[in-house]
C-alpha positions as CSV (number, residue, x, y, z in Angstrom):
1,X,-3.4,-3.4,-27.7
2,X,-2.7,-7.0,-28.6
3,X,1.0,-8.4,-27.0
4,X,3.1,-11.1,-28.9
5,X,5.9,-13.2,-27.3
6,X,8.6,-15.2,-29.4
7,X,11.7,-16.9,-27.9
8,X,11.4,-15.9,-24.5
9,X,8.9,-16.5,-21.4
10,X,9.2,-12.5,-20.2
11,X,5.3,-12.2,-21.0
12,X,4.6,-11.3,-17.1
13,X,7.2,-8.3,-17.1
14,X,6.4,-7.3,-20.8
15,X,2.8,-7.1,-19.8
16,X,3.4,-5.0,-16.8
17,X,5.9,-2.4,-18.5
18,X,2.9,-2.0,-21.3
19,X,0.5,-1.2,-18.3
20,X,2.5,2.0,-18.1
21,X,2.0,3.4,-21.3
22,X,-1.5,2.2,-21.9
23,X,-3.1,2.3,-18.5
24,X,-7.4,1.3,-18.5
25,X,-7.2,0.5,-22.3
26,X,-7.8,-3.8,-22.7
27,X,-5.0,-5.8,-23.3
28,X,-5.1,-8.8,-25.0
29,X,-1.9,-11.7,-25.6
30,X,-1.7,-13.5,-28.9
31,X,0.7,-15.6,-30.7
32,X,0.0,-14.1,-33.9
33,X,0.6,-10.7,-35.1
34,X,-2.9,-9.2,-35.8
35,X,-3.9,-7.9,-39.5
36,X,-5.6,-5.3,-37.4
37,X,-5.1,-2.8,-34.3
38,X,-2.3,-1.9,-32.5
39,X,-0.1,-4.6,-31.4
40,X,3.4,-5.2,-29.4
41,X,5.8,-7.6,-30.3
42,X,8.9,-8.6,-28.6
43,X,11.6,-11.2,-29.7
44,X,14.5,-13.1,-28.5
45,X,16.6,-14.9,-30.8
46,X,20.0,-16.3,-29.0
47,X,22.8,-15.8,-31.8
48,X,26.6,-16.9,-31.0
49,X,27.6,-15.3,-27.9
50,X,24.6,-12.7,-27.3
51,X,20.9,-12.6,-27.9
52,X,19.1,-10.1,-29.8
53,X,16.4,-8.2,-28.5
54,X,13.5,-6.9,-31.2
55,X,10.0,-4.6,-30.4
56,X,8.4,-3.6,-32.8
57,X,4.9,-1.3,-32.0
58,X,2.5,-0.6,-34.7
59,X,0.3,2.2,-32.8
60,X,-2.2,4.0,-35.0
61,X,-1.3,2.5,-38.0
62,X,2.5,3.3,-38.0
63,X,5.2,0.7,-36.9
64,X,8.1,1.1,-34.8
65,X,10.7,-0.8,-34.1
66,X,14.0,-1.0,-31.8
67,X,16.8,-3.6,-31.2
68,X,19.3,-4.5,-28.2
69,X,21.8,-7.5,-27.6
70,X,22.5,-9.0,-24.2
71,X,25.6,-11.4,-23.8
72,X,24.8,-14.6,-23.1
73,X,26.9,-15.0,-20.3
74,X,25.8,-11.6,-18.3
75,X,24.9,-12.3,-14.5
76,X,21.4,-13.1,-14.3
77,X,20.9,-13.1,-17.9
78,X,16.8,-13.8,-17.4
79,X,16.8,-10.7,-15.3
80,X,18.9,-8.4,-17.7
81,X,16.7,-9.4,-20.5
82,X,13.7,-8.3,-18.8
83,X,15.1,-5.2,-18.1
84,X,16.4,-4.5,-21.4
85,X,13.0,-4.8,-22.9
86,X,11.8,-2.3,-20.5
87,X,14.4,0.0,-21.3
88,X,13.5,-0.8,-24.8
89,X,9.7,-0.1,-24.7
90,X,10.0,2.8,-22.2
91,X,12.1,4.7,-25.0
92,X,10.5,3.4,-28.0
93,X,6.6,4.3,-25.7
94,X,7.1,7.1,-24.2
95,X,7.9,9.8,-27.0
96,X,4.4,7.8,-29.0
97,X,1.7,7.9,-26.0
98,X,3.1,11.4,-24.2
99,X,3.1,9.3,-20.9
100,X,6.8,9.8,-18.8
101,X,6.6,7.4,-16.0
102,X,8.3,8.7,-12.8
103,X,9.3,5.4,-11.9
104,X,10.7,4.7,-15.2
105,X,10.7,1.0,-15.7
106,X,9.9,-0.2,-12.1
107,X,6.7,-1.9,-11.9
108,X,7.6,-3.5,-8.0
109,X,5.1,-2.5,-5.2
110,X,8.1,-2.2,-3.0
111,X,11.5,-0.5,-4.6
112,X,12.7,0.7,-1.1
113,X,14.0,-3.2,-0.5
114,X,16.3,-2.5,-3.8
115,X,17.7,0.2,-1.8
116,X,18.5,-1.9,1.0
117,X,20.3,-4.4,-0.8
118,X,21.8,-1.9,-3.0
119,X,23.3,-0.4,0.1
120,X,24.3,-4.1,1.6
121,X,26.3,-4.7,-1.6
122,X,28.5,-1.2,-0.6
123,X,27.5,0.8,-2.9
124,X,27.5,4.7,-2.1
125,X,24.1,7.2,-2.2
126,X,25.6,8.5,-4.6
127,X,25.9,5.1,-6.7
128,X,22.6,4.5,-5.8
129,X,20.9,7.3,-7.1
130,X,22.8,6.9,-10.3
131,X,21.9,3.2,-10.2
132,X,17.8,3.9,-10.4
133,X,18.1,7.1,-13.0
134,X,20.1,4.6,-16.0
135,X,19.2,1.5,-15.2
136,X,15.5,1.7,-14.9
137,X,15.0,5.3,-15.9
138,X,14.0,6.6,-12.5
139,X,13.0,10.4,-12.2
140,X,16.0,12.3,-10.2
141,X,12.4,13.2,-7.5
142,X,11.8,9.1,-7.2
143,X,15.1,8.0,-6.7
144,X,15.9,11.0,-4.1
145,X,12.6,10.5,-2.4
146,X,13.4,6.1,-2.3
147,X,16.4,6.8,-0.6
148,X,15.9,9.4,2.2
149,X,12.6,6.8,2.8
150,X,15.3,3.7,2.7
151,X,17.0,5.6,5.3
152,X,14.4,6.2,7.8
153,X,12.9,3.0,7.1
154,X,16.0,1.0,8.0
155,X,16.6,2.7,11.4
156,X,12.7,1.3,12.6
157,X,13.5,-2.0,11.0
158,X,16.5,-2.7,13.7
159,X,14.6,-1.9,16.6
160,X,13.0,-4.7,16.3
161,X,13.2,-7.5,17.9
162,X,14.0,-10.9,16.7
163,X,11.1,-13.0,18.1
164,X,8.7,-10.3,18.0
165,X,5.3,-9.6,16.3
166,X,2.6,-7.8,15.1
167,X,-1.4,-7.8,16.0
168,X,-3.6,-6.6,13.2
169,X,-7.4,-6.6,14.1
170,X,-9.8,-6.3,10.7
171,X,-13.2,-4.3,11.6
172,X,-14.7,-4.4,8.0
173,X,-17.7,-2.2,8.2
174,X,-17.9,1.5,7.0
175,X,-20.6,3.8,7.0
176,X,-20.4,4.1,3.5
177,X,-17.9,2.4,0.8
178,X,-16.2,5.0,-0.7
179,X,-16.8,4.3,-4.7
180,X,-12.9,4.0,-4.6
181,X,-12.8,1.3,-2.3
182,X,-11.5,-2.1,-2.9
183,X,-10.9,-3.3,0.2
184,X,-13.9,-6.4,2.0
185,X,-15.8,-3.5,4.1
186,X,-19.6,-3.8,4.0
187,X,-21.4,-0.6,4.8
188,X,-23.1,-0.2,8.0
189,X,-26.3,1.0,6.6
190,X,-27.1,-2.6,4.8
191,X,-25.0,-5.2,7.6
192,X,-25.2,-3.4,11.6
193,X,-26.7,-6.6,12.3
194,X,-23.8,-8.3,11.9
195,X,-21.9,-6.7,14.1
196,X,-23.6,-8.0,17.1
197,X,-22.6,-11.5,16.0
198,X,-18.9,-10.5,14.7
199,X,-17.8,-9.1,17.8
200,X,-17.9,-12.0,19.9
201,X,-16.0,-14.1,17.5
202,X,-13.5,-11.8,16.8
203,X,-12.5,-11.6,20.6
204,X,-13.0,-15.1,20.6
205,X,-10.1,-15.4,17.9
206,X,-7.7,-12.8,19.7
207,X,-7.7,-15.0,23.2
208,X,-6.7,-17.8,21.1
209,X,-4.6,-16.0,19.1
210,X,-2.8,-14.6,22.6
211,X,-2.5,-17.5,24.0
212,X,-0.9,-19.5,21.1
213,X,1.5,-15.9,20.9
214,X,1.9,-16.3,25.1
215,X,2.9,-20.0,24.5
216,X,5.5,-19.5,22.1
217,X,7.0,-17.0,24.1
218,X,6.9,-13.9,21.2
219,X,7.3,-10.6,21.9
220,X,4.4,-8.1,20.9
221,X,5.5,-4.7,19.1
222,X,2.4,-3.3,18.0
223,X,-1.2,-3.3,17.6
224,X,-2.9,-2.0,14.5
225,X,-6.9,-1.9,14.3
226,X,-7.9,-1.6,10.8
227,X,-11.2,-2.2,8.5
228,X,-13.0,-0.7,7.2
229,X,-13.5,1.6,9.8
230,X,-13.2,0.5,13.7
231,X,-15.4,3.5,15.1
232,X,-18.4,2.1,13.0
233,X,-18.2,0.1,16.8
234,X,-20.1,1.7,19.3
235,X,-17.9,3.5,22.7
236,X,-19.3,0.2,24.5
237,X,-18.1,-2.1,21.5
238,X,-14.6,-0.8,21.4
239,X,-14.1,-1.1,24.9
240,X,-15.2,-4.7,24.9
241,X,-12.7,-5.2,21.7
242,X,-9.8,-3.2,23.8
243,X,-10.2,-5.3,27.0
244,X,-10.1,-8.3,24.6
245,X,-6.4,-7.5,23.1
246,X,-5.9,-6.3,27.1
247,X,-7.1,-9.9,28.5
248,X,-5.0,-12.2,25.5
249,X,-1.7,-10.7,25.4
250,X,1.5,-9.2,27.2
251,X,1.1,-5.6,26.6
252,X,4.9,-4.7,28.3
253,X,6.6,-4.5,25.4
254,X,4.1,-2.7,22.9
255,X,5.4,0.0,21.4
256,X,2.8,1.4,19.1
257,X,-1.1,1.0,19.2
258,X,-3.4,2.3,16.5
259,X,-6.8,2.8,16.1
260,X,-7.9,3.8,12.8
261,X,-10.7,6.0,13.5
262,X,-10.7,7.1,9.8
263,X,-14.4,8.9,9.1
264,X,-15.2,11.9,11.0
265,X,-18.7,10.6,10.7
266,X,-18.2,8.0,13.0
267,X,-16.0,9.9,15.7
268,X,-17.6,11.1,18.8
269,X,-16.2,11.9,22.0
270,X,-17.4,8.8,23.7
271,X,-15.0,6.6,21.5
272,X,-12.5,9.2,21.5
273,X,-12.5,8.7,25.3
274,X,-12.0,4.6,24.9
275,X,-9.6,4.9,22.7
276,X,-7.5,7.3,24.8
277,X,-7.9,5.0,28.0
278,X,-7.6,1.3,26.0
279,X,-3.6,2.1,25.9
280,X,-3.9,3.3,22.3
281,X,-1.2,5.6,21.6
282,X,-2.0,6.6,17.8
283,X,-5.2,7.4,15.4
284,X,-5.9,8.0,11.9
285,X,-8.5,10.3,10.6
286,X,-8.6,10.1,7.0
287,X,-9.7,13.3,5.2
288,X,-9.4,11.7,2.0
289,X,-9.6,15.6,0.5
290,X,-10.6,18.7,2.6
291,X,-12.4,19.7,-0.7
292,X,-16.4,19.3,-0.4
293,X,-17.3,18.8,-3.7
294,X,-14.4,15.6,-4.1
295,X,-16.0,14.5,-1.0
296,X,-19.2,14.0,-2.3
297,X,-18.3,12.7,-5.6
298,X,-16.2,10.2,-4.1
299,X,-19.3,8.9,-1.4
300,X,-18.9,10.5,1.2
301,X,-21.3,11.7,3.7
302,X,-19.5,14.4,6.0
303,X,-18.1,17.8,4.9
304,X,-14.4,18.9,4.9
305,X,-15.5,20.9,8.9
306,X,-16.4,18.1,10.0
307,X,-12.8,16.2,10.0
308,X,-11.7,19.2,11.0
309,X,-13.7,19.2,14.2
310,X,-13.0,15.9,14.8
311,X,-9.0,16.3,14.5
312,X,-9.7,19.1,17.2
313,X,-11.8,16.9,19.2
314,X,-9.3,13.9,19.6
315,X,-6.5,17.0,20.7
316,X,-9.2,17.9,23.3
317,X,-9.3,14.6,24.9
318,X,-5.9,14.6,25.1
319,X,-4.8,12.3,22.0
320,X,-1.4,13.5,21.0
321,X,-0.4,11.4,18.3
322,X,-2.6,11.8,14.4
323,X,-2.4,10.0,11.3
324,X,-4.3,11.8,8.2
325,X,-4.2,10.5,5.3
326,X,-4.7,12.5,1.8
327,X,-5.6,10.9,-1.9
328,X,-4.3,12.3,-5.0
329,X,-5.9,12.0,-8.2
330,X,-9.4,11.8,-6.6
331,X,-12.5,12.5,-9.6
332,X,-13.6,15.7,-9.6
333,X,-10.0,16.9,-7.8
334,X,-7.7,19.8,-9.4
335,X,-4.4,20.3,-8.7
336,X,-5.3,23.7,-6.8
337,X,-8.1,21.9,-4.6
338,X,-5.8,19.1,-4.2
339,X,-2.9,22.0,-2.8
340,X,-5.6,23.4,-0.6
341,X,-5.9,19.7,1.0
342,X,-2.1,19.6,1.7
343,X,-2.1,23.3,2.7
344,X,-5.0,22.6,5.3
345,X,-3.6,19.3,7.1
346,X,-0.1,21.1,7.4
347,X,-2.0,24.1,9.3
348,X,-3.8,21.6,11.7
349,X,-0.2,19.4,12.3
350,X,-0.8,16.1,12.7
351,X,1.7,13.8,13.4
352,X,2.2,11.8,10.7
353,X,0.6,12.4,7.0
354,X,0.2,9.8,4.4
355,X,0.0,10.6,0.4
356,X,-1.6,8.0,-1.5
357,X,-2.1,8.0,-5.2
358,X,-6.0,7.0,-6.3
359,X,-5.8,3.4,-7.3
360,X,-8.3,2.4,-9.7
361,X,-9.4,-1.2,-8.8
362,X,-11.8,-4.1,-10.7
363,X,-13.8,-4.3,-7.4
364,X,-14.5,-0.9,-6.8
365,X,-17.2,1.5,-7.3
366,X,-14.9,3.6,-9.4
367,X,-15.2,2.3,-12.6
368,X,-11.6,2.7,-14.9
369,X,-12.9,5.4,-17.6
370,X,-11.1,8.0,-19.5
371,X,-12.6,10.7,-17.6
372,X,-10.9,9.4,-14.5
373,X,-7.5,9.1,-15.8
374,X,-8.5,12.9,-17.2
375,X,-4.5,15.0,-16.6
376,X,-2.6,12.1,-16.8
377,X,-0.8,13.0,-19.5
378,X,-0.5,16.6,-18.6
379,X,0.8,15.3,-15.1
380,X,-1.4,17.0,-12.4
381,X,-1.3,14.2,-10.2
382,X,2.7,14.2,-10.4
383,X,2.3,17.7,-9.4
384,X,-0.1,17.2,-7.1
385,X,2.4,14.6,-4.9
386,X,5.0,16.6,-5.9
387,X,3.5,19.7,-4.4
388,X,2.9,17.6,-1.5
389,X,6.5,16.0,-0.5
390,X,7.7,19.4,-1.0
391,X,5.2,21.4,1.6
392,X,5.1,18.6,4.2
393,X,9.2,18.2,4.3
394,X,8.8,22.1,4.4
395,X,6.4,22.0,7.5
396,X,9.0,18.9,9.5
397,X,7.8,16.0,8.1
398,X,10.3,13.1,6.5
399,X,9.5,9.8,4.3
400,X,9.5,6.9,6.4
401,X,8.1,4.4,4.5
402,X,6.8,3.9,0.8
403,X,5.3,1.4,-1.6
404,X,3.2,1.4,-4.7
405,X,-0.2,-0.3,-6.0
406,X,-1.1,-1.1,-9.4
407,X,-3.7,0.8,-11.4
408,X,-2.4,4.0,-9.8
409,X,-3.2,7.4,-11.8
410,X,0.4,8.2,-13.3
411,X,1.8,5.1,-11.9
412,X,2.9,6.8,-8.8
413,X,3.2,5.5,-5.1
414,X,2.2,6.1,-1.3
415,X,4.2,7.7,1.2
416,X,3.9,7.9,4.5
417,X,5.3,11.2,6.3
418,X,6.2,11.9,10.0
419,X,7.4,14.1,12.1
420,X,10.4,13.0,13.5
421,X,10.0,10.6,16.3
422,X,6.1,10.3,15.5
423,X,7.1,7.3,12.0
424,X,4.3,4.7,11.9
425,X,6.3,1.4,12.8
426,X,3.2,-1.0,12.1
427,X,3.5,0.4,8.5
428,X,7.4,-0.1,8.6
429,X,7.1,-3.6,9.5
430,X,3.9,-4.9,7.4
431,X,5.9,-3.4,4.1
432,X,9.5,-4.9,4.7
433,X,8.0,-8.4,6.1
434,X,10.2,-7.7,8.9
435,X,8.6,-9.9,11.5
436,X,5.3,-11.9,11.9
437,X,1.9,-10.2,11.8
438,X,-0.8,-12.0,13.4
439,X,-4.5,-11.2,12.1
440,X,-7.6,-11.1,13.6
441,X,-11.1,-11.0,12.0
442,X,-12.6,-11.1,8.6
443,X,-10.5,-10.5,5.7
444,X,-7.0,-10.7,7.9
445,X,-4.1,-12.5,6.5
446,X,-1.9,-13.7,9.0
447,X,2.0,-13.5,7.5
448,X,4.7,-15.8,9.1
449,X,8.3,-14.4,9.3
450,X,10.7,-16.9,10.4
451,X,12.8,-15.2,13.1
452,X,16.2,-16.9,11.7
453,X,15.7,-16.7,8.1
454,X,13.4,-15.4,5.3
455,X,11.0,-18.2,5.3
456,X,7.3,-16.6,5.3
457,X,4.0,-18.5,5.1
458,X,0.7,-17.1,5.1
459,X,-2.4,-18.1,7.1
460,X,-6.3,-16.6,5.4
461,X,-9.3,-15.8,7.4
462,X,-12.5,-15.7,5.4
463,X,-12.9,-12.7,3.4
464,X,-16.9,-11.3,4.7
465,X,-18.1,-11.3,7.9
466,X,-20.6,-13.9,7.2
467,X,-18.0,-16.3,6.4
468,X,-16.2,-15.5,9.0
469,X,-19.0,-16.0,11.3
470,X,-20.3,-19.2,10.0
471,X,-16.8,-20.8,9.5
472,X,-15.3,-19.3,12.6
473,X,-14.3,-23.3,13.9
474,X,-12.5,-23.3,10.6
475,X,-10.8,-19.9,11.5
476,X,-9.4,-21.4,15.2
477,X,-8.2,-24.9,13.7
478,X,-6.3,-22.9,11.3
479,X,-4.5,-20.6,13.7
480,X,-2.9,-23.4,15.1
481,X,-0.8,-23.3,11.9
482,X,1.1,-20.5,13.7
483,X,2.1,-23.4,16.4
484,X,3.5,-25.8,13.6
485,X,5.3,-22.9,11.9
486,X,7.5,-21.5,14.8
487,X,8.1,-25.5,15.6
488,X,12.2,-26.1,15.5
489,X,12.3,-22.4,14.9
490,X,14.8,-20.8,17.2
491,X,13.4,-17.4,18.8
């Protein structure tokens, strides 16, 4: 699919709206209509007191073609244009490639912030919901779902604090990278021997880290430890990592810890035991899929029974709060094995459960084919989170926070699912930008929040641990950025 642009400089949205329709296939800009191919062209020609809008789409040899006009003096007039070609193309698109977005025209990774500033402007639920379905086509589901999340989500986000923060903590080692997997995690397998280097630096970054936090006097909410997976650690390496966080900062006001233990292959009872005793409050173990045969064809190297025993392992030691997390859309998954999933983590009741929709990424293992994006069009893996929201609000559980990904099959999102009281507040806090997040290790990405304002600034560690390790003096002189940044703020 080749994209032309004339008149306007809407090329990013275009692009991203055409992603909908044509999702894995190569698209290409030109400023020249091809002889050849399929092609998209979009116009703007400004004409008195309006401009007119022109697509045309020549798919499979045919051409199509649709109009609009915008007056030139609408609000935002750059915005309305942009949204008027999406309306234009989701119409014109949708009926020609069998593809109905759920989302209709959004292509944002966070539409619950529209709902809070819907909602700040006065308008009703009612208006809201009305507001998402016409003007950017919305399912009835999505915009229902986006606003009992917006809800939820907005009661966590006032509980906190002004001049408080987040600690995120990056363990990027796995026992395996699941062929899915985009995120910097090297596998155990081919890099335990960095770990015996990493470790020390890492807790070397968290006292400085506390003690620049101690000095400006913020106030720590909670503690997420993430990767990769933290339990590729030894029992004796997490509790050297836990009495790290323990020693740098003022634990009095934490109110949530998490451990991502995420692969049952790495939980024993040892860790279990060190995580219950570090102050950790909540874990995740991530099925993934309770299906054997997605298991395997995704990389992994445990069997469904085996999360299972783990889930009942951590309840044994006394661990009372349990995030699972579930992918739909996985290869080799059907909308009945993906039902038997959902139908499997409701019966063992953890806490909180988390939906994601299978992103297919550049950097992964999973390469984008046509067999992967194999139901799309029929919509399994709309029925599959479908089937989902509907069982776990059935079983207790609410939306508490939401956001989407690119390259997802169907274009859908990820939702996160708690009992009530039990809501993830790291995840609440990390999506809205509601306050700072410090980060620790390889990979992190330590994001400023001014505590007055909406100023944010970001601070990178090296991505891989080897970097990490062998620039770690570049590491500490730039966490003193976080000093200059909170300088003149008012806490």
């Amino acid at each position: 699919m080749t994209i032309v642009f004339k008149g306007h400089d809407y090329a990013y949205e275009v692009r991203n709206v055409a992603l909908l329709f044509f999702q894995g296939e190569p698209i290409t800009e030109a400023s020249e209509l091809p002889e050849q191919g399929d092609y998209l062209f979009t116009e703007l020609q400004r004409d008195g007191s309006s401009a007119k809008l022109t697509l045309t789409v020549r798919l499979n040899g045919i051409v199509h073609s649709s109009y609009a006009e915008v007056p030139l003096d609408v609000r935002a007039f750059d915005k309305e244009c942009e949204r008027v070609f999406g309306i234009m193309m989701y119409r014109l698109l949708s009926p020609l490639t069998g593809v109905t977005p759920q989302w209709g025209i959004l292509t944002g990774i966070r539409p619950v912030t529209l709902v809070h500033k819907l909602k700040a402007q006065g308008l009703s639920e009612q208006q809201i919901v009305k507001h998402f379905e016409e003007s950017y086509l919305v399912s009835p589901r999505k915009a229902s779902l986006l606003l009992r999340t917006a809800g939820k989500e907005a009661a966590i986000i006032q509980t906190s604090a002004p001049n408080s923060f987040s600690l995120y903590i990056s363990i990027p080692f796995c026992p395996t990278r699941c062929h899915y997997c985009s995120f910097v995690s090297h596998a155990i397998e081919k890099s335990a021997g960095l770990i015996e280097a990493y470790l020390p630096k890492l807790c070397e970054e968290i006292a400085l880290t506390g003690e620049i936090a101690g000095g400006l006097k913020l106030r720590l909410e909670t503690v997420y430890i993430g990767g990769g997976t933290p339990t590729t650690l030894s029992a004796q390496g997490l509790i050297t990592l836990f009495a790290a966080i323990r020693n740098a900062f003022d634990l009095s006001t934490l109110r949530e810890y998490t451990v991502e233990a995420g692969r049952p292959d790495t939980i024993t009872e040892e860790k279990l035991i060190a995580i219950r005793e570090s102050e950790a409050t909540r874990i995740s173990i991530n099925p993934q899929t309770f299906n054997n045969h997605v298991l395997e064809a995704i990389g992994r190297r445990h069997t469904a029974q085996q999360t299972i025993d783990s889930f009942n392992l951590a309840r044994r030691v006394g661990i009372n709060c349990i995030n699972m997390d579930l992918i739909a859309g996985l290869p080799t998954d059907t909308l009945e094995s993906f039902q038997n999933s959902v139908d499997t983590c409701i019966r063992l009741s953890p806490e909180d459960v988390t939906v994601h929709t299978l992103s297919l990424k550049r950097s992964s293992n999973l390469a984008y084919n046509k067999a992967a994006e194999q139901g799309a069009r029929e919509g399994m893996v709309t029925a599959m989170t479908d089937y989902a929201e509907t069982m776990l609000q059935g079983a207790g559980y609410n939306p508490y926070y939401l956001y989407r990904q690119r390259n997802t099959r169907e274009n859908l999102e990820n939702t996160g699912f708690a009992k009530e009281g039990y809501e993830g507040l790291y995840n609440v806090f990390i999506m809205d930008e509601t306050h700072t997040i410090l980060a620790c290790g390889a990979g992190g990405v330590t994001k400023l929040r001014e505590p007055s304002g909406s100023r944010i600034e970001r601070i990178f560690n090296y991505k891989y641990p080897h970097e990490y390790i062998s620039g770690f003096d570049e590491i500490l002189s730039r966490k003193r950025q976080v000093e200059d940044f909170y300088d003149g703020c008012v806490l």
